[in-house]
C-alpha positions in Angstrom: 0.0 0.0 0.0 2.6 2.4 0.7 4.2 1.9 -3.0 0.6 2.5 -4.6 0.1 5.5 -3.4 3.2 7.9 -4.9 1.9 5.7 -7.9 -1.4 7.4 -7.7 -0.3 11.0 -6.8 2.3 10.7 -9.9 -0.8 9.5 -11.7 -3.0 12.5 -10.7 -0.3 14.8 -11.5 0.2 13.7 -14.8 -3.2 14.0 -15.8 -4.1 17.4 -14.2 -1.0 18.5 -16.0 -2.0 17.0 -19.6 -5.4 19.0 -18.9 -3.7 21.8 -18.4 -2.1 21.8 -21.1 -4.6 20.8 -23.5 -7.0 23.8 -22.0 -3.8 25.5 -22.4 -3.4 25.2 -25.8 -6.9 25.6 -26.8 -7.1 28.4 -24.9 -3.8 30.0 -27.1 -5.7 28.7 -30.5 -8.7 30.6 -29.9 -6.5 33.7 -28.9 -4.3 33.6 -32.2 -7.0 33.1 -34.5 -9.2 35.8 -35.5 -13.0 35.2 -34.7 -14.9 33.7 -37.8 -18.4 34.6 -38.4 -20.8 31.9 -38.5 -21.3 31.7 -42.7 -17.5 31.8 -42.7 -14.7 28.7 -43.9 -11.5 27.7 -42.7 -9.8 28.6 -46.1 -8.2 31.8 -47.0 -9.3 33.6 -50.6 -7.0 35.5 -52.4 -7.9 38.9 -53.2 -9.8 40.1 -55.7 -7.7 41.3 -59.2 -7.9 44.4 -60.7 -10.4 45.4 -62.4 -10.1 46.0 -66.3 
């Protein structure tokens, strides 16, 4: 019993850490990314040419 449970906190750790970062990233994605509208795609157009 006393091995299992440093196995356990190391466990918990881990995990609340990998949420972390997860949330983290996510969180950094959302931040960098400019806000789409809801009609909107992920793909970038190429500007319009001039007009002849």
């Amino acid at each position: 019993m006393a091995r299992l449970i440093p196995l356990v906190l190391i466990a918990l750790a881990l995990w609340f850490w990998l949420r972390a970062r997860k949330k983290t990233a996510a969180y950094m994605d959302s931040y960098e990314s400019p806000p789409r509208g809801a009609g909107e795609r992920d793909e970038r157009r190429d500007p319009p040419g001039p007009a002849a």
